[in-house]
C-alpha positions as CSV (number, residue, x, y, z in Angstrom):
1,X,-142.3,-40.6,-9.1
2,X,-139.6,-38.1,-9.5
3,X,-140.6,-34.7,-11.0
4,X,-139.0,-33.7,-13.9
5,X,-138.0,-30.2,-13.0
6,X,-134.4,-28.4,-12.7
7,X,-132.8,-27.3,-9.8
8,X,-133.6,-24.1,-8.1
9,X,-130.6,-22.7,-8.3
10,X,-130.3,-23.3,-11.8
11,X,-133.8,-21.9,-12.1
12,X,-132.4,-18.6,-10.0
13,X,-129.6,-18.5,-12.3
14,X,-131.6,-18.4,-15.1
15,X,-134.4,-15.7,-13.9
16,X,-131.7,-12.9,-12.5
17,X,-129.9,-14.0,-15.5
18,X,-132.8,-13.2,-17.8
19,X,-134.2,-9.8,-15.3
20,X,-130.5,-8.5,-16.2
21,X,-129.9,-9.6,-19.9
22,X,-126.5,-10.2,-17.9
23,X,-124.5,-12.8,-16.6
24,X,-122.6,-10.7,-15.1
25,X,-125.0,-8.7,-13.3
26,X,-126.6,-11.7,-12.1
27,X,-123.1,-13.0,-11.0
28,X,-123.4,-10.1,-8.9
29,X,-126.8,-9.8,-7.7
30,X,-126.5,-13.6,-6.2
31,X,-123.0,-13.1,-5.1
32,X,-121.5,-16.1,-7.0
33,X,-119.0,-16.0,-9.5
34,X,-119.6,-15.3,-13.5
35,X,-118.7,-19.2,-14.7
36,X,-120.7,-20.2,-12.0
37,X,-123.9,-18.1,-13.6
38,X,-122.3,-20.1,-17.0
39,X,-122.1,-23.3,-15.5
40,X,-125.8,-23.4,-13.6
41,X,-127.9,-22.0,-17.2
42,X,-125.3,-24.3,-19.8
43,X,-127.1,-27.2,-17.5
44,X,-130.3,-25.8,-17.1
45,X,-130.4,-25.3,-21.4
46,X,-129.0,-29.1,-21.5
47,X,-131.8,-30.1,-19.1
48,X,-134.8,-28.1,-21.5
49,X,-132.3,-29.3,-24.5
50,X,-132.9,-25.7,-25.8
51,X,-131.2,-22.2,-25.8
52,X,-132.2,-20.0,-23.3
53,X,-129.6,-17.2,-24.5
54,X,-128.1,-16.2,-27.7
55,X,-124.5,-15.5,-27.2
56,X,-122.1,-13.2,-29.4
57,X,-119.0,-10.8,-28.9
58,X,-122.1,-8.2,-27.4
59,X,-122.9,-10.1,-24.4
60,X,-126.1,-12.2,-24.1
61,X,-130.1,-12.2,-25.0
62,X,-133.2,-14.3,-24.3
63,X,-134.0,-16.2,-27.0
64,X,-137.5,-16.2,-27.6
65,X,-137.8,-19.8,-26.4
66,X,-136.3,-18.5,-23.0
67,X,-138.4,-14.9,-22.5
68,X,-141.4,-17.1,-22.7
69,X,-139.5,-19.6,-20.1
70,X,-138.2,-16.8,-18.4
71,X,-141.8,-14.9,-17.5
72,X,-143.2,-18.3,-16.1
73,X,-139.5,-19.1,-14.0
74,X,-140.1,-15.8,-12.3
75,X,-144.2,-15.6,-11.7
76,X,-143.0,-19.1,-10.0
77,X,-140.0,-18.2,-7.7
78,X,-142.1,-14.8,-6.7
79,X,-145.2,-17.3,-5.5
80,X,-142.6,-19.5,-3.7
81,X,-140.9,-16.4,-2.2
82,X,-144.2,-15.1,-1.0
83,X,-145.5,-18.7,0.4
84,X,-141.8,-18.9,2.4
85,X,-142.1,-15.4,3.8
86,X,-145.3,-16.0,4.4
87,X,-144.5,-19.2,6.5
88,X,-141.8,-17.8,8.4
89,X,-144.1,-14.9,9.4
90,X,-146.7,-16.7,11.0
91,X,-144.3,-19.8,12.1
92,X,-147.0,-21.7,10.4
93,X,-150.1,-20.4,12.1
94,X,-153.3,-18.9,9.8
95,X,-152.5,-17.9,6.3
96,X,-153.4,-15.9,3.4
97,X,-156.5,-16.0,0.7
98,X,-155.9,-14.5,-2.4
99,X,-160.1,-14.2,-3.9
100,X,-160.8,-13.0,-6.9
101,X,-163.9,-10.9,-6.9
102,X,-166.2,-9.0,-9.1
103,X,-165.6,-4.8,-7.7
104,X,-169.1,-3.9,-7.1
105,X,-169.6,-6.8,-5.2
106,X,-166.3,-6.5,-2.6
107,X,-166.8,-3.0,-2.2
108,X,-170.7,-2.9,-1.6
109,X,-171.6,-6.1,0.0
110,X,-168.0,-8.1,0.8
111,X,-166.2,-5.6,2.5
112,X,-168.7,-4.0,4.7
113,X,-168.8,-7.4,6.2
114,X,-165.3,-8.5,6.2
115,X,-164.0,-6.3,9.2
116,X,-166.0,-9.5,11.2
117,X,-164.0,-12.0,9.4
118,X,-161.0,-10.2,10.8
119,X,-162.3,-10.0,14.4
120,X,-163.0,-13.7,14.2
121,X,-159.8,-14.8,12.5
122,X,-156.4,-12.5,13.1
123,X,-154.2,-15.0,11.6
124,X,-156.1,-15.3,8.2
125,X,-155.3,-11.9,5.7
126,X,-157.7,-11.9,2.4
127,X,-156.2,-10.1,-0.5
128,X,-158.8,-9.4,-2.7
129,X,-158.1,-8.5,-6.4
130,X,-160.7,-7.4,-9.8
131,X,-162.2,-10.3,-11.9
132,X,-165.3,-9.4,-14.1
133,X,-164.9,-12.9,-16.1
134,X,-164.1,-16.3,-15.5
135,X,-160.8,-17.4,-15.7
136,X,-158.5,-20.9,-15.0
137,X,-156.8,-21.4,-11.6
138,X,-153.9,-22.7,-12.6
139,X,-152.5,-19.4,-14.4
140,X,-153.4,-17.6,-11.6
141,X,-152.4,-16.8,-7.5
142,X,-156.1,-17.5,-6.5
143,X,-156.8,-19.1,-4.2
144,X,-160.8,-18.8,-4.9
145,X,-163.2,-16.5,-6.5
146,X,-167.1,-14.8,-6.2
147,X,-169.0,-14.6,-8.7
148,X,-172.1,-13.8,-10.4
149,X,-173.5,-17.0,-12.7
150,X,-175.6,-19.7,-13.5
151,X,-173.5,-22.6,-12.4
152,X,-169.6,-22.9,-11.1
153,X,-166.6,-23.5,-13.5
154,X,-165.3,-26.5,-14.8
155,X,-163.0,-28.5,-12.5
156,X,-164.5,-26.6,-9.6
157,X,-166.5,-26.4,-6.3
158,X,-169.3,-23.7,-6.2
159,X,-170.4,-22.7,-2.9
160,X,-174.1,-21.1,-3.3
161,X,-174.2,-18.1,-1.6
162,X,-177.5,-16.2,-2.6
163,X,-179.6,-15.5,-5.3
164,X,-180.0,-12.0,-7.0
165,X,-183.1,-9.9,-7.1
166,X,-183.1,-7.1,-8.8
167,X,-185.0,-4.0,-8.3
168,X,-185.9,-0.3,-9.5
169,X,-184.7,2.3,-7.5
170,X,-184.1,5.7,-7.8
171,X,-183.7,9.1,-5.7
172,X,-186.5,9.7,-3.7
173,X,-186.3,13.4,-5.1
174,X,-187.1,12.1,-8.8
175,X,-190.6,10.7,-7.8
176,X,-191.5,12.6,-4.8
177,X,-194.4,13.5,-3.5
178,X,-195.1,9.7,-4.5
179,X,-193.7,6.8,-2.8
180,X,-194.1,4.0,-5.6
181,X,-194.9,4.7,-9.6
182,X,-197.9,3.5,-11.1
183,X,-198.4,1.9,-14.4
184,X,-198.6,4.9,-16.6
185,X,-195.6,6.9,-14.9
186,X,-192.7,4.7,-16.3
187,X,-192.9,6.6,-19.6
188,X,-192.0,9.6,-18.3
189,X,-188.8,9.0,-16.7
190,X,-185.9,8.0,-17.8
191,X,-184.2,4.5,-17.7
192,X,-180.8,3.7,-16.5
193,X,-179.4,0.9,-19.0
194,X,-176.3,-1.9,-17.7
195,X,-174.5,-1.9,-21.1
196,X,-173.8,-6.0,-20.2
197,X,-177.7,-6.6,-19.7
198,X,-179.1,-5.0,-22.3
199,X,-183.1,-6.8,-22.0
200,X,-182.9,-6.8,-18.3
201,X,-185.8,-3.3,-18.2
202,X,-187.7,-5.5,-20.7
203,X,-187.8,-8.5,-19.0
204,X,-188.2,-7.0,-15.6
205,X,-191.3,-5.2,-16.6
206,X,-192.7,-8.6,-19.0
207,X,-192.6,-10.1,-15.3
208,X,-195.2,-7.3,-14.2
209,X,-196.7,-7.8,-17.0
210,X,-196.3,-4.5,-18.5
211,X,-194.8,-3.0,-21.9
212,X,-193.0,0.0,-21.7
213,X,-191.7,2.2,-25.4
214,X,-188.4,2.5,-25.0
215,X,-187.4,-0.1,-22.5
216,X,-183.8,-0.4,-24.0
217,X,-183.1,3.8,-24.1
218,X,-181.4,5.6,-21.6
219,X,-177.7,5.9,-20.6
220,X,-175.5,3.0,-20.5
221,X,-173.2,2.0,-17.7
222,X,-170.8,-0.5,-17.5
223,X,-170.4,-1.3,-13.7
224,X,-173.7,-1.3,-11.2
225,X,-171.4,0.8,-9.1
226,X,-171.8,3.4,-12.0
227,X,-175.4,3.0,-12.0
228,X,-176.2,3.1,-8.5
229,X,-174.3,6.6,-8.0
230,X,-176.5,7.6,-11.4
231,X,-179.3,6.9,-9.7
232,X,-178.6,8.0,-6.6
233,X,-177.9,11.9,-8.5
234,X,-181.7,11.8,-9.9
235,X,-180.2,10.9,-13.6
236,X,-183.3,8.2,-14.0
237,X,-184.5,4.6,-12.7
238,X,-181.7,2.2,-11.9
239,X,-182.6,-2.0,-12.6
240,X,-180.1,-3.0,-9.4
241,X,-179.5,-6.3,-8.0
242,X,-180.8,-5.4,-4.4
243,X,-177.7,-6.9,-2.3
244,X,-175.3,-4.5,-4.7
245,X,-177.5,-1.7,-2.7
246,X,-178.1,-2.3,0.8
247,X,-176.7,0.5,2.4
248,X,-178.1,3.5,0.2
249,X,-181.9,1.8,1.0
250,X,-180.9,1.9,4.5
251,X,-179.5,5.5,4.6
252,X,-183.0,6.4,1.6
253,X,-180.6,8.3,-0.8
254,X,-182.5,5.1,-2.9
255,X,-186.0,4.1,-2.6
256,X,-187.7,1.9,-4.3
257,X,-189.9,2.9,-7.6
258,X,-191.9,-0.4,-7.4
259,X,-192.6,-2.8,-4.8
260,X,-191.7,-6.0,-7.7
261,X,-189.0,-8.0,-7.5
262,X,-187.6,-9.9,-10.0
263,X,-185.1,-13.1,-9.2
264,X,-182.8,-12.8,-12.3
265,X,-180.9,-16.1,-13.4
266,X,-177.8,-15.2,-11.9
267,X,-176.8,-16.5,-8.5
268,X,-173.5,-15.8,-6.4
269,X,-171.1,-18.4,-5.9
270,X,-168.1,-18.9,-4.0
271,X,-165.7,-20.9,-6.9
272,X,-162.9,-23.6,-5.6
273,X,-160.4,-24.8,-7.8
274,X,-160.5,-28.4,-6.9
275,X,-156.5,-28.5,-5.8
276,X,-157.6,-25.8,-2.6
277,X,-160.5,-27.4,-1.8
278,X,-159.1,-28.5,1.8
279,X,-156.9,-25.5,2.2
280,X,-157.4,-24.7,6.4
281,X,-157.9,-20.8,5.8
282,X,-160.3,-21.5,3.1
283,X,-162.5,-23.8,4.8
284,X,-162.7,-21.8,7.5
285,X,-163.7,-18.5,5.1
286,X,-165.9,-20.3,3.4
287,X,-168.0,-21.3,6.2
288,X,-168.3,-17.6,7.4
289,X,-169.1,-16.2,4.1
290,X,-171.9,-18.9,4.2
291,X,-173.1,-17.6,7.1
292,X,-173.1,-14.1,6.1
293,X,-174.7,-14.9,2.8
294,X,-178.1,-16.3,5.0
295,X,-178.1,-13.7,7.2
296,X,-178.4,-11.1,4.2
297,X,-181.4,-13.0,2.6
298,X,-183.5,-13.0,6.3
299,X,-182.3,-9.1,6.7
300,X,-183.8,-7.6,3.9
């Protein structure tokens, strides 16, 4: 069937057009003459059968028909751009992965690792950009995402990658001489609160069994990256997922206040929009990240 879509160099016309709020300008910029710029958006408007421009003695402006038409024209030819450049780069070898991932996550768990992904697989880059939320594919570069959840998205493929476990840490400093914290110690100190899990002390210590006053007191921090460096400075206990904090039990700037563990309802997924799911690059990514994922649960 034969898309319904202009031409692309209407389509240019139109988005240099638009980036200039000149058709003169964009006569310029593409080296083509100014009725030629006329000619290519009078039939991309009889195409849409709207105005794009509103025209006076002044010169022209988007109407706001075509600003809206105008922002999705040029997040398109930008993604075309890229993928052609991108092509003619790598003469059609590897590619690129643009993954959406939640920051504490890439920077303390994905990115240590990744530097093995690259030793594996030089012809595959991974750009890796901020989500905290879910989101929908299709307004979006991504090519996939990891993230923290009870199940994938709709119109998706989730990839289990590993539970989460959280655990109470804190500097060794705060509780020293002692190793651990017994029952009766816990009122004393202070508790580090994740302002986006705001039962998560009273349901960690219901699953010891215990009641604690003041379970939901303490200072709030948005990101577990925020927490962890709290913690880590002696401000208090930190309730941490344990695979956000790998390194600082390794190098003991955290130890661990309790020997309990508590498997929260979260696990981590890697999410693929169903339109990628037999991208090359991805395939190949998602196979090492589930590799990497079972070695961290045996390496503990």
């Amino acid at each position: 069937m034969r898309r319904k879509i202009p031409s692309t160099a209407a389509l240019s016309a139109f988005e240099t057009a638009a980036r200039h709020q000149s058709f003169t300008k964009a006569a310029d910029e593409l080296a083509v003459t100014q009725s030629a710029i006329c000619r290519q958006i009078a039939s991309l408007e009889d195409f849409l059968g709207l105005r794009l421009f509103r025209r006076d003695r002044r010169g022209v402006a988007l109407t706001e028909a075509g600003l809206a038409y105008s922002r999705k024209v040029t997040a398109l030819l930008d993604e075309a751009e890229r993928d052609t450049l991108e092509l003619m780069a790598r003469g059609g070898q590897g590619g690129t992965l643009e993954l959406a991932v939640v920051p504490t996550f890439a920077t303390k768990w994905l990115l240590p690792r990744l530097p093995g992904f690259v030793d594996e697989h030089p012809d595959i880059t991974i750009n890796l950009a901020s989500r905290t939320r879910p989101f929908l594919f299709a307004e979006t570069a991504f090519d996939a995402a990891i993230h923290p959840g009870v199940a994938p998205w709709p119109g998706t493929e989730g990839e289990w990658l590993m539970q989460e476990t959280l655990i109470a840490v804190c500097s060794p400093h705060l509780i020293a001489p002692r190793k651990k914290l017994a029952a009766a110690d816990w009122q004393r100190h202070t508790l580090l609160q994740q302002s986006t899990r705001p039962y998560a002390w009273r349901e960690w210590f219901a699953s010891r069994g215990m009641s604690v006053d003041g379970d939901m007191s303490g200072p709030r921090f948005e990101l577990f990256s925020m927490l962890t460096e709290a913690a880590v400075q002696g401000m208090g206990i930190a309730l941490i997922p344990r695979l956000l904090i790998e390194d600082e039990l390794r190098r003991g700037v955290l130890v661990q206040a309790a020997a309990h563990e508590m498997p929260s309802d979260r696990a981590y997924y890697l999410i693929v929009p169903e339109s990628k799911v037999h991208n090359s690059a991805l395939l190949v990514f998602r196979e090492w990240i589930a590799r990497q994922a079972a070695g961290s649960g045996k390496n503990r």
